[in-house]
N, C-alpha and C positions, 0 to 999 in steps of 0.2 A: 353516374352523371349522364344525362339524355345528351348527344353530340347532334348538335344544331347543320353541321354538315349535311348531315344525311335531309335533311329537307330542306335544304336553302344551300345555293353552291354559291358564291361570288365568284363572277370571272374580274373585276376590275373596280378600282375605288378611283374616285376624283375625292380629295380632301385637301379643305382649305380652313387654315387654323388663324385665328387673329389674335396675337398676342400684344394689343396698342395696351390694354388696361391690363397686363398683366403685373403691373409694379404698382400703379395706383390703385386696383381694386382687389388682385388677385382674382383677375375672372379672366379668361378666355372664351372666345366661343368659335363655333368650328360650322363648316358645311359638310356634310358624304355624301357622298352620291354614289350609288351602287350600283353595277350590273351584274345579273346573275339569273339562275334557274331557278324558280319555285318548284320542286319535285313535288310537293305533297296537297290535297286540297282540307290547308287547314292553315290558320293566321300563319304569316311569316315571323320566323323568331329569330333576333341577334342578340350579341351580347351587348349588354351594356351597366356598367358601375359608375356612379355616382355622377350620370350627367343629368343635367334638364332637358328633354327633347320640348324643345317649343314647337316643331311644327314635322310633319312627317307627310310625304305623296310616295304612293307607286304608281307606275307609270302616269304620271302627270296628276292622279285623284289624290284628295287631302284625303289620309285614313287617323279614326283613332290610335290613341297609343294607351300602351299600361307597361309596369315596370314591376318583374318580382323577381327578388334572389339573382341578380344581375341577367336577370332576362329581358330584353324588350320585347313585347309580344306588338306588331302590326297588323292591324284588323281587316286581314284584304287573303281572301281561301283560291284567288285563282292561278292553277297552277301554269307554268310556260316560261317565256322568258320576263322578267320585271327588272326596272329601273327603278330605285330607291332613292329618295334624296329625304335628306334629315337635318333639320335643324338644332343646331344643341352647342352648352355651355358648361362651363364647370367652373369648380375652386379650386386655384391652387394651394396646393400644400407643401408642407416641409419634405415630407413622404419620398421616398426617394425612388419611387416607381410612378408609372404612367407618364405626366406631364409635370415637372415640378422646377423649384428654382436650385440655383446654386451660386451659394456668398463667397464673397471674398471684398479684400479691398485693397482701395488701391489711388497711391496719394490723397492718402486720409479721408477718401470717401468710400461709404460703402456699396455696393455694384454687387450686379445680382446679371446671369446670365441664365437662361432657360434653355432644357434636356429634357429626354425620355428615355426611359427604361420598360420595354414590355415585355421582356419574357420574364414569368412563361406564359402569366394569364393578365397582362395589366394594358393591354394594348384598348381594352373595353374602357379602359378609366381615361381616354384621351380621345375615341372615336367610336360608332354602333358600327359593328365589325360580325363577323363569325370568328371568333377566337381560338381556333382550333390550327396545327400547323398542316392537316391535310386540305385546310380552306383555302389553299393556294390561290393570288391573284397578281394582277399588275396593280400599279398605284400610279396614279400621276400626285405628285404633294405640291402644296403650294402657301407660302408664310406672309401675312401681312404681319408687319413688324415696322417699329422703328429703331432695332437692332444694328449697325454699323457691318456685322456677318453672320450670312445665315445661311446655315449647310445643312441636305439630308443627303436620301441613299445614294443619288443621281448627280451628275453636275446639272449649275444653272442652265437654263435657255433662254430665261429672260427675266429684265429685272426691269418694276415700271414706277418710278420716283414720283413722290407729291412733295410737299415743304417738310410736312410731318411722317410721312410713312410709306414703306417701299414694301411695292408685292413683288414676291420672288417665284417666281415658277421651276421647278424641276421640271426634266427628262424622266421620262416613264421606265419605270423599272421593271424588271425581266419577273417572269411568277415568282412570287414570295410567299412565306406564311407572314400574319397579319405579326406577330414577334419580334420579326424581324426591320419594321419601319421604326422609321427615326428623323429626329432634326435635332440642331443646336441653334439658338441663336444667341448673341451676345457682344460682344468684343473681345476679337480675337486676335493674336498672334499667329503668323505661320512659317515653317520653314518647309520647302517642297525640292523632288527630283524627280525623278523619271525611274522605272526601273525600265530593264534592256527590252522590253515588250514593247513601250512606249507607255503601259499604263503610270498614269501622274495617282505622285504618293505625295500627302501630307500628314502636317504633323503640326497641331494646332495646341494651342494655350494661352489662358489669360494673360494682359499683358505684364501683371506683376511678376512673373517669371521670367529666368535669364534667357536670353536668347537663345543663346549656346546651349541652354540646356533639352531644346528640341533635335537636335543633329544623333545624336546616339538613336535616338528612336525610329529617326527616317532613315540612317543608314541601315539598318536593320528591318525596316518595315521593308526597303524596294528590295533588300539584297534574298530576306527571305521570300517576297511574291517572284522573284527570279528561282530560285531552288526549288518551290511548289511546281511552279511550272514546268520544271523539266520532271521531276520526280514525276510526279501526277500524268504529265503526259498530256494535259487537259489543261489550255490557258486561262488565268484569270478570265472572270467572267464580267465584271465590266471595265468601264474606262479610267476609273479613279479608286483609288483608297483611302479616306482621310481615317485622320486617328486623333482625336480630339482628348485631354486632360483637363477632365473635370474637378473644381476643387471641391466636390460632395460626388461622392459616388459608392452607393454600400459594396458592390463586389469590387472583385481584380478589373474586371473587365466585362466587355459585354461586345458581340459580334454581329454586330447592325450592318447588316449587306451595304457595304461601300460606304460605312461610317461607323467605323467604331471607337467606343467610350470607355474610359481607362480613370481610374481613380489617379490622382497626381503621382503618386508613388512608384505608378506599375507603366509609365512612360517618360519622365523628365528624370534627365540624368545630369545635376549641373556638375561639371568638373570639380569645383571648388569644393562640395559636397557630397558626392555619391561615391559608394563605395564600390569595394570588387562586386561582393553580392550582388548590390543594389543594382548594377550594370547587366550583370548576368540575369538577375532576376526579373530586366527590362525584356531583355533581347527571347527568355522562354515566352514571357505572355505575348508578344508582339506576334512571336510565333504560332501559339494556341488559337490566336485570333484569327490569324489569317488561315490558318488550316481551317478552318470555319465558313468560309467562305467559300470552301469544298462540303468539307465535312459538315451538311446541317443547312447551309445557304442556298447552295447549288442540288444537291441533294436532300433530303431534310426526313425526320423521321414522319411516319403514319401518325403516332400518338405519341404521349410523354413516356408509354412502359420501355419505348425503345431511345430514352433520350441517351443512352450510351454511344448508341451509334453517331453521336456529336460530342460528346463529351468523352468518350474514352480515348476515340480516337484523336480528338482534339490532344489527348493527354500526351497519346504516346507521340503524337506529329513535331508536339514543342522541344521535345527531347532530341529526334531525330533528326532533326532540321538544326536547331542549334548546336548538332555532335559534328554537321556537317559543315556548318559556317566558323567551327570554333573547334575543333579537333581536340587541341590542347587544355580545354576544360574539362574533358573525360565527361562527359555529360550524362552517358550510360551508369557511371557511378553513382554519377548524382539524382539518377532515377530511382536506383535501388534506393538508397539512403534518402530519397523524399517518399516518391509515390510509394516502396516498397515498404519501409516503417512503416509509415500511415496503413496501408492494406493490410498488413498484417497483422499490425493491432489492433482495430477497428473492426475486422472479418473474424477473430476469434471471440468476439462477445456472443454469445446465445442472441438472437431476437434479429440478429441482422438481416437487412432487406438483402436478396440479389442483387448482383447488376441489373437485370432484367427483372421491373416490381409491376405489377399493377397498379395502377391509379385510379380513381374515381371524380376524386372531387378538386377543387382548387388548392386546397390544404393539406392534399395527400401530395399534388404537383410539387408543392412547394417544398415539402419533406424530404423529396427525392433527392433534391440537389445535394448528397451525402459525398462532399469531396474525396471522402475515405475509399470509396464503393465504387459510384457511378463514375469519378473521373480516374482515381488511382489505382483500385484496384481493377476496373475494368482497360486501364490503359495499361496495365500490366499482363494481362490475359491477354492481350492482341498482342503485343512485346513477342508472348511466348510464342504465339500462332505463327506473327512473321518469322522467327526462327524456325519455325517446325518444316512450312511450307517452302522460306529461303526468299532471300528478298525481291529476287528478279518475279517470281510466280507472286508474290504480294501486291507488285510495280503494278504487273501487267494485271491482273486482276479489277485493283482499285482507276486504271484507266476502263476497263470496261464497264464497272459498277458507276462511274461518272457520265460516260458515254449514254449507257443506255437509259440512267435514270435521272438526268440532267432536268430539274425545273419541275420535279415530280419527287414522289412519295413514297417511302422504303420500309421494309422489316429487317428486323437482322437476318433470315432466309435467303433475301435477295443478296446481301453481299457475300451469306455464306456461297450461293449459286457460285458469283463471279471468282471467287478466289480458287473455289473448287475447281473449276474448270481450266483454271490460270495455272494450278500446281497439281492437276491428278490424283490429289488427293482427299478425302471426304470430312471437309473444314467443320460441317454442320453436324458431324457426329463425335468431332474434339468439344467444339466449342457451346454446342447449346448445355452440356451439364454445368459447365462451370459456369455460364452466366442465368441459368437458371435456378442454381443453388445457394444457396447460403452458406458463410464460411469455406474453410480451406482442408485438405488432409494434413496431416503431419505423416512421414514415413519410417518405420523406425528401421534402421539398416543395425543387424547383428552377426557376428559370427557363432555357427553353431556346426561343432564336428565336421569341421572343413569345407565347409557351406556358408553361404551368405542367404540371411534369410530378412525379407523385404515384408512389411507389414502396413499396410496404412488403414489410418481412421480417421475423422473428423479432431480436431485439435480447437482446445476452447482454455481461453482463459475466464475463470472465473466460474459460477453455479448455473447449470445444463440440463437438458433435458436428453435421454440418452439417443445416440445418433446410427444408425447404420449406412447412412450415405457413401456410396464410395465414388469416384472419381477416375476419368484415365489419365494420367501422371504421366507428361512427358519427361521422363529423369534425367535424361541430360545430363548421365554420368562421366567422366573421366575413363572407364572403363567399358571399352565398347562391346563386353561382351554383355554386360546388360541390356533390358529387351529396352528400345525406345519408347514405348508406352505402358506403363503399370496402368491395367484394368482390374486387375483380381482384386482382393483383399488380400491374398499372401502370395506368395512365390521367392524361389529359391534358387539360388545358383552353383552350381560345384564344377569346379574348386572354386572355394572364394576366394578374392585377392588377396595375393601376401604383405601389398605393399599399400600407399595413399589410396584412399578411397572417397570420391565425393558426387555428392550426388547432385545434381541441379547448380553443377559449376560456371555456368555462366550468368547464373541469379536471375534468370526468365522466369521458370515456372512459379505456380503459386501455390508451393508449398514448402515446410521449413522439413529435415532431417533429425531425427534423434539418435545419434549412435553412439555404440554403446562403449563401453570404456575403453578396450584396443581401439576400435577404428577413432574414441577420437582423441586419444593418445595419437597416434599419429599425427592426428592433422595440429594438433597442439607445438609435435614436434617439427613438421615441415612449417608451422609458423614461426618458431624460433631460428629456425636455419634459414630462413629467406626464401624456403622454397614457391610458396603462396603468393597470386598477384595482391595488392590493394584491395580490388573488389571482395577476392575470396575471404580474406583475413579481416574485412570490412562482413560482409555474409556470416561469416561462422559467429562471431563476435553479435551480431542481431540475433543470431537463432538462440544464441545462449538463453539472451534476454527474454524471447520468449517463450520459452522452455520454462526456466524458471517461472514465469509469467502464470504457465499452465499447471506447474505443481509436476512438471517428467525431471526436471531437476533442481537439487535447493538452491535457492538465490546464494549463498555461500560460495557457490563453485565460479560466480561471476567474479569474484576476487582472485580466487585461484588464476580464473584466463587470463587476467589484466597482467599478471606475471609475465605473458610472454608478448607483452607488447610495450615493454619499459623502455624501448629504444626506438618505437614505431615514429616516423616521421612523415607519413604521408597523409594530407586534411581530409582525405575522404573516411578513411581508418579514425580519422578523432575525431569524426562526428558522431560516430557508434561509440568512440569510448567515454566519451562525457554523455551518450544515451545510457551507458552503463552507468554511471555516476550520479546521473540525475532519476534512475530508478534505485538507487539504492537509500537515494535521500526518504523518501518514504521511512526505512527501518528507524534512523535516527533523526524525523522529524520532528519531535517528542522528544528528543534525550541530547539536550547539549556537550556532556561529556560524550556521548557516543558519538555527536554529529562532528569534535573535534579531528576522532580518528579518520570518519570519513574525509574529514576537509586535508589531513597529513599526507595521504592517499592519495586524492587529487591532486594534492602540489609535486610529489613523490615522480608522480607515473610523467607532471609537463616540464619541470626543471630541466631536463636534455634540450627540451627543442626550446625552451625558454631562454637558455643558455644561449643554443645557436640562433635563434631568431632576435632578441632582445626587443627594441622597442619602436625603432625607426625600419623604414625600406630601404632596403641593401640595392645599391645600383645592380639594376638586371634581374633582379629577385623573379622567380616567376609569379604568376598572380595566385597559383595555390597557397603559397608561402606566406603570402600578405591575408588572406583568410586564414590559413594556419597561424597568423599571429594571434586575432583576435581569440578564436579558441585559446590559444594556450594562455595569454595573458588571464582570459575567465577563468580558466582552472588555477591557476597562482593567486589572482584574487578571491575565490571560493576558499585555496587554502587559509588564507587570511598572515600571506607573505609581507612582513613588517616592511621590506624594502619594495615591492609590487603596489602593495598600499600608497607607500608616502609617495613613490615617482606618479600613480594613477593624480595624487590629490595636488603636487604642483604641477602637473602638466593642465589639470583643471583652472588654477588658479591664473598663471601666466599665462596661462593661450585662450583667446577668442574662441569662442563654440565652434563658429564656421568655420574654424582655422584647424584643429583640431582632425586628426589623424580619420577620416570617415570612417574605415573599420574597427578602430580602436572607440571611435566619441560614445556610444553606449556603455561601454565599459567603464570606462576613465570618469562618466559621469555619475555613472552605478556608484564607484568607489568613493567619489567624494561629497554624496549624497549620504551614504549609509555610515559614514567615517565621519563626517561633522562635525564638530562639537556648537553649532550652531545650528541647528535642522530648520528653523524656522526661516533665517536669514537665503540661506540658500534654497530652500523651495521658494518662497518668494520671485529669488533671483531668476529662479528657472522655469517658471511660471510667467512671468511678463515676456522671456527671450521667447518661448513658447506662443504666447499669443501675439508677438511682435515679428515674427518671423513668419514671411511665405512661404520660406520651405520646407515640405511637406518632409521631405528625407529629416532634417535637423528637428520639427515638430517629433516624427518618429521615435526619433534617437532623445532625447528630453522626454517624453514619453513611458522609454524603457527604461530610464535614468532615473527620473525620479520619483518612481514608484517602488523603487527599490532602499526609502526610509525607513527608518527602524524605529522611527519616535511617533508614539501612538497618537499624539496630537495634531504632527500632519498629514500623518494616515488619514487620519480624521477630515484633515481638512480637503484633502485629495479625494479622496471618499463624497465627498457632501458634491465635490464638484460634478462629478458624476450626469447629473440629469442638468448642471447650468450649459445649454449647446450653445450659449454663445462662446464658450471657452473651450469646452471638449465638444466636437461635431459630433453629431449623433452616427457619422459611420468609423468612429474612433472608439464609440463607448465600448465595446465589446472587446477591444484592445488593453484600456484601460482598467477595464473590470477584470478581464484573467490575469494581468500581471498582478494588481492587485491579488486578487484572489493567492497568485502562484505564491507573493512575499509570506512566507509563514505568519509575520509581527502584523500584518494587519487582514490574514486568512480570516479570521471568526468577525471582522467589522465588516467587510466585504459581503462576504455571505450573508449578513444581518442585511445587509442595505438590499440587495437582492431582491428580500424575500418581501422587507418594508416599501421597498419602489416598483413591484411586481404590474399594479396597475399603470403606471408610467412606462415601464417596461413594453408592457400591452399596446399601451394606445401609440408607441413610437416605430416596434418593431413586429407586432403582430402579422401584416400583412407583409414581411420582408423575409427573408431568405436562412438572416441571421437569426432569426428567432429560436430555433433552436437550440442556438449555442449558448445561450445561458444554461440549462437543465446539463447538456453536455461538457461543457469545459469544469460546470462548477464540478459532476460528479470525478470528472477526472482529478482534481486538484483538494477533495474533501479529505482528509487524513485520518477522522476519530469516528465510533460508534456512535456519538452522542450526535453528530453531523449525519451519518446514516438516517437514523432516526426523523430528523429534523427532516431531511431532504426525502425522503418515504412521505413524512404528515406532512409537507406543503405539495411538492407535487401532484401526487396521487390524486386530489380533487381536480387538477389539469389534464388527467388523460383523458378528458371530455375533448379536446382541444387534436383534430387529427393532427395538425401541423407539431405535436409534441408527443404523442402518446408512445413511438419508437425512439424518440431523444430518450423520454421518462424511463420508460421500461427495462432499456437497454443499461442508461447511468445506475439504475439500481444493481442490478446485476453488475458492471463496474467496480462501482464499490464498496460492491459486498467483496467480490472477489477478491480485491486488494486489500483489503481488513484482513480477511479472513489469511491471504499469505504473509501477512505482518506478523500476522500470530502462529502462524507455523515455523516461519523462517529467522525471526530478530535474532533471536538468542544465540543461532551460529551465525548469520551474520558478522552480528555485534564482537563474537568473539574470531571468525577470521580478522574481521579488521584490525581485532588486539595486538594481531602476532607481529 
């Protein structure tokens, strides 16, 4: 892709957007006005997607205009400094990028507020811009509206009222990339404070939402721009924060310099309805966001190949920063067991991008945003660096990478410099293998003739092409007499240890352990005796999974481990054991008597903490416990516990939705969904509370509930609903579609619909993010050959499509792999589970 930078620089936009007919016609129209250098003597070019340019001058002369492949070519070759002004309009759409609307309603009428979305390349679909994020400039924005509030980057400076419509002027914003501007207008709610900086935080939403339910977010928005601050070293960079919930918004979030936009879900916490998760789930994005604001706002990458350096590091910041405001939620646990699963599952496919891809085109942009990679695995890779180098040599580092590239444009070289220099040690010769690599090693630790002998390779689940890659391995052993860095491909220690042995025990590095039957006899047995923290017995327990995953051990021996964790009580530990339980589902997805055993197993291993937890919040309970309920109750209803059952189905019947236990209400609604003897009456039921209800939490939770029927009829009917977005929003469908998919009873309707609504699909999600994730989630959740098959012949004519050709390639390989370990592994499976 030719980057328009290099011959056109913007120093500064004036843009004025008029949204009076944006309800009545769906039209806005806009002015820019540009200043900047022409470098080159040949027409000036910007982006621009789907506007009308009615009229166009630089410096003061009317030039023609022409328009190809989101190019605007301006017919004016002389090179120096130029002033651009541009007249132009658009259509609104549904589309949930550029400039578009967002429904709700509210006291029985329906209300529409307007948003923007432009990363990574959409900021062209709202202004003629240079769309690139080294096109750095200032902006002054400014909204005619007759919206009651209207916010972008900057606070007001002046607002000038007629009877019918008010122009709002911003404060000029500091350089930016063009991605990063933004507004809302609408009717809004706000709750605000102060953090100890002075800088003013808010917390905005439609007014159909509880009041109360904006306070969790602003406590947490100032308290974390207070922790950045001292951390970083480097104050907030401007005067305000607002944090807007939008009730349409396709991602989590989105980190608009001093406005950022949040799907309902990922900021409103109403008490009466949000759960532990849902709370904690508030307080990481609030966090990721504002790290953004550093990471990517204030500094910003060159090109999209280095969008890690905003997004990994946004990853690990959310972690870090929430471990430090919140101690007591072990949050580092909760890294392993989010960003860690995901990395490591996702990085042993063959065909996987690096953290660090090349890009070209818009489609290739947009493919990148690979949450598995670019944010988790690569926020998992700096995890290990800040360990290697030590946090202080981190600290001070990422103050001086701030410092000196403040309001300008980075590689990853530059921060490798600053860290370097910060800890002495040579950051850019750890870290550019693994972010320019694909996939992970696996290590295999063996003893041999009184020796420990250390091996690594490339570790892949599923069908490969052969690797000789190798990696340097910060092992991170228990045992210091190991070298801190594995560079070779083998090496050997004597004498080898006689006792515990583990490698990568503090679950930083990115890579799993294979050892061999002593050493992990041992760790089997220091799991039985209590020797092992949580994390470790949470770790060993993942690696199993993908071990067996890779074919280094039979899925069989995953039963064997669960043996010694019959007594395990801690929730970070049973979100890997029901990962064990929900990959075993696969063997007996197909075989009801077989999938019995599995479900005896799962009731088996929660009965103890089932017992101790029972069904209610224990005064003083800590909050792991009240998330450990909801797991163990799912594994008691998996097992298909006659008394788990009937208490799930009257606590549905007697209790109001909203009333209803939050961490418990998906569950409780799962079971008396699937348990019915009425399936029609009660989707009904749960389908109008569904579209009659504004919150988005309780929408959620009815969502995972009732998709989990077993009567092919309202599959059906759940199914057909699918593409109605007056009922399911179209940044739900994707939601609805994997749980669907996930329910075995209506897996092959699902799929069918799919492949029948593929051009609907297209014209809804093609230009968005989640595109994707159709071709990806369905290959994860496919279970038969004859599904292979089907998903090979429809695909395959789509790798035309860059924005899918590594989803496609990748899901095949998927699952193939996983067929192919069905067929190796069932039969002892099937019979451990017998014994």
């Amino acid at each position: 892709m030719d980057r328009l930078f290099s011959q056109f620089q913007p120093e500064h936009y004036d843009i004025q957007w008029d949204l009076r007919q944006a309800k009545s016609n769906r039209l806005i129209r806009g002015t820019a006005t540009i200043r900047g250098q022409h470098l080159a003597a040949e027409p000036i070019r910007l982006h621009a997607k789907d506007l009308q340019i009615e009229e166009a001058t630089v410096n003061g002369q009317a030039v023609k205009t022409s328009t190809d492949n989101d190019i605007l070519t301006l017919d004016n070759t002389d090179e120096g400094p130029a002033q651009i002004t541009i007249k132009f309009s658009l259509t609104l759409t549904d589309a949930m990028h550029g400039i578009y609307p967002c429904h709700y309603e509210h006291q029985g009428q329906k209300r529409e507020l307007y948003a923007t979305q432009f990363e990574s390349h959409h900021a062209r679909e709202a202004f003629p811009c240079v769309d690139e994020p080294e096109a750095k400039a200032t902006f002054a924005i400014s909204i005619l509206s007759n919206e009651p509030v209207v916010l972008s980057n900057m606070p007001v400076i002046s607002q000038r009222e007629s009877s019918e419509e008010t122009l709002t002027t911003f404060e000029q914003t500091p350089r930016m990339s063009t991605y990063l501007a933004a507004f809302v207008a609408g009717d809004l709610q706000r709750a605000t404070t102060a953090a100890k900086s002075g800088v003013e935080v808010n917390v905005y939403a439609t007014p159909v939402q509880p009041a109360d339910s904006l306070n969790w977010a602003l406590q947490h928005a100032a308290q974390t721009i207070d922790f950045f601050n001292e951390y970083f070293g480097v104050p907030y960079p401007l005067p305000k924060s607002d944090h807007v919930a939008l009730p349409d918004f396709s991602s989590g979030a989105m980190e608009n310099w001093g406005l950022v936009t949040y799907r309902e879900t990922a900021l409103l916490a109403d008490p009466a309805t949000a759960s532990v998760s849902t709370r904690q789930y508030i307080a990481t994005v609030i966090a990721h966001e504002l790290s953004h604001q550093w990471f990517g706002n204030l500094v910003t990458m060159k090109w999209w190949n280095n969008l890690w350096l905003n997004e990994s590091f946004a990853t690990l910041m959310e972690y870090l920063a929430t471990d430090a405001l919140h101690p007591d939620w072990r949050q580092w646990d909760e890294f392993a067991n989010n960003e860690g699963v995901a990395a490591l599952r996702r990085d042993s496919i063959d065909g996987v991008q690096p953290v660090q891809t090349d890009v070209s085109s818009p489609a290739e942009i947009s493919a990148l945003f690979d949450g598995a990679i670019v944010y988790a695995k690569g926020g998992r890779l700096l995890r290990m660096m800040q360990l290697w180098i030590g946090d202080e040599a981190f600290r001070a580092g990422l103050k001086q990478y701030f410092t000196r590239f403040k309001y300008s444009n980075t590689t990853g070289d530059d921060l490798w410099d600053c860290l370097s220099q910060a800890s002495g040690k040579d950051v850019g010769a750890l870290m550019n293998t693994w972010i320019s690599q694909p996939g992970y090693p696996v290590v295999y630790a063996s003893l041999d003739n009184g020796e420990l002998a250390l091996r690594q390779e490339q570790f892949f689940t599923g069908p490969h092409q052969p690797s000789d890659r190798l990696w340097p391995i910060p092992l991170d052993a228990n045992d210091q007499r190991l070298p801190e860095i594995l560079k070779e491909r083998e090496q050997r220690l004597s004498p080898a240890p006689d006792g515990l042995l583990l490698l990568n025990h503090q679950n930083a590095s990115h890579f799993i352990t294979c050892y061999d039957d002593t050493l992990r006899a041992r760790i089997l047995q220091a799991i039985t005796d209590g020797i092992l923290t949580p994390a470790q017995r949470a770790q060993y327990l993942n690696e199993q999974i993908l071990l067996a995953r890779g074919g280094l051990v039979a899925s069989s021996t995953l039963i064997e481990a669960l043996a010694a964790f019959q007594n395990e009580s801690d929730q970070t530990v049973w979100e890997i054991i029901t990962l064990v339980i929900s990959d075993l589902k696969k063997f007996v997805d197909q075989d009801e008597d077989a999938e019995k055993l599995l479900r005896r197993l799962s009731g088996k291993l929660a009965r103890p903490q089932f017992e101790r937890l029972g069904w209610s919040k224990h005064p003083g309970e800590p909050e792991s416990d009240s998330k450990l309920r909801a797991t163990i109750i799912d594994c008691m209803l998996y097992s298909e516990d006659a008394a788990a059952i009937s208490t799930a189905r009257q606590l549905y019947q007697n209790t109001p939705l909203a009333e209803l236990s939050a961490d418990l209400r998906p569950s409780i609604i799962g079971a008396a969904v699937r348990y019915s003897d009425q399936p029609a009456d009660i989707v009904s039921q749960l389908l109008e509370a569904y579209q009659a209800t504004q919150s988005a939490d309780l929408r959620s939770d009815i969502a995972a509930g009732i998709t989990a029927t077993r009567d092919a009829e309202q599959l059906a009917r759940l199914i057909g609903l699918l593409t109605n977005t007056d009922i399911i929003r179209s940044q739900d469908t994707v939601h609805w579609f994997v749980d669907l998919l996930r329910n075995r009873y209506g897996r092959e309707a699902a799929w069918r619909w799919m492949r029948g609504q593929w051009s609907w699909i297209e014209q809804t999600f093609a230009s968005d993010k989640s595109h994707d994730y159709f071709p990806r989630y369905a290959a994860m959740l496919l279970m038969t050959r004859q599904q292979l098959a089907e998903y090979r012949e429809f695909f395959t004519p789509l790798r035309r499509d860059q924005s899918l050709v590594r989803a496609i390639d990748m899901g095949i390989l998927d699952l193939e792999g996983k067929l192919d370990l069905i067929d190796r592994d069932k039969a002892a499976v099937l019979a451990a589970l017998a014994k």
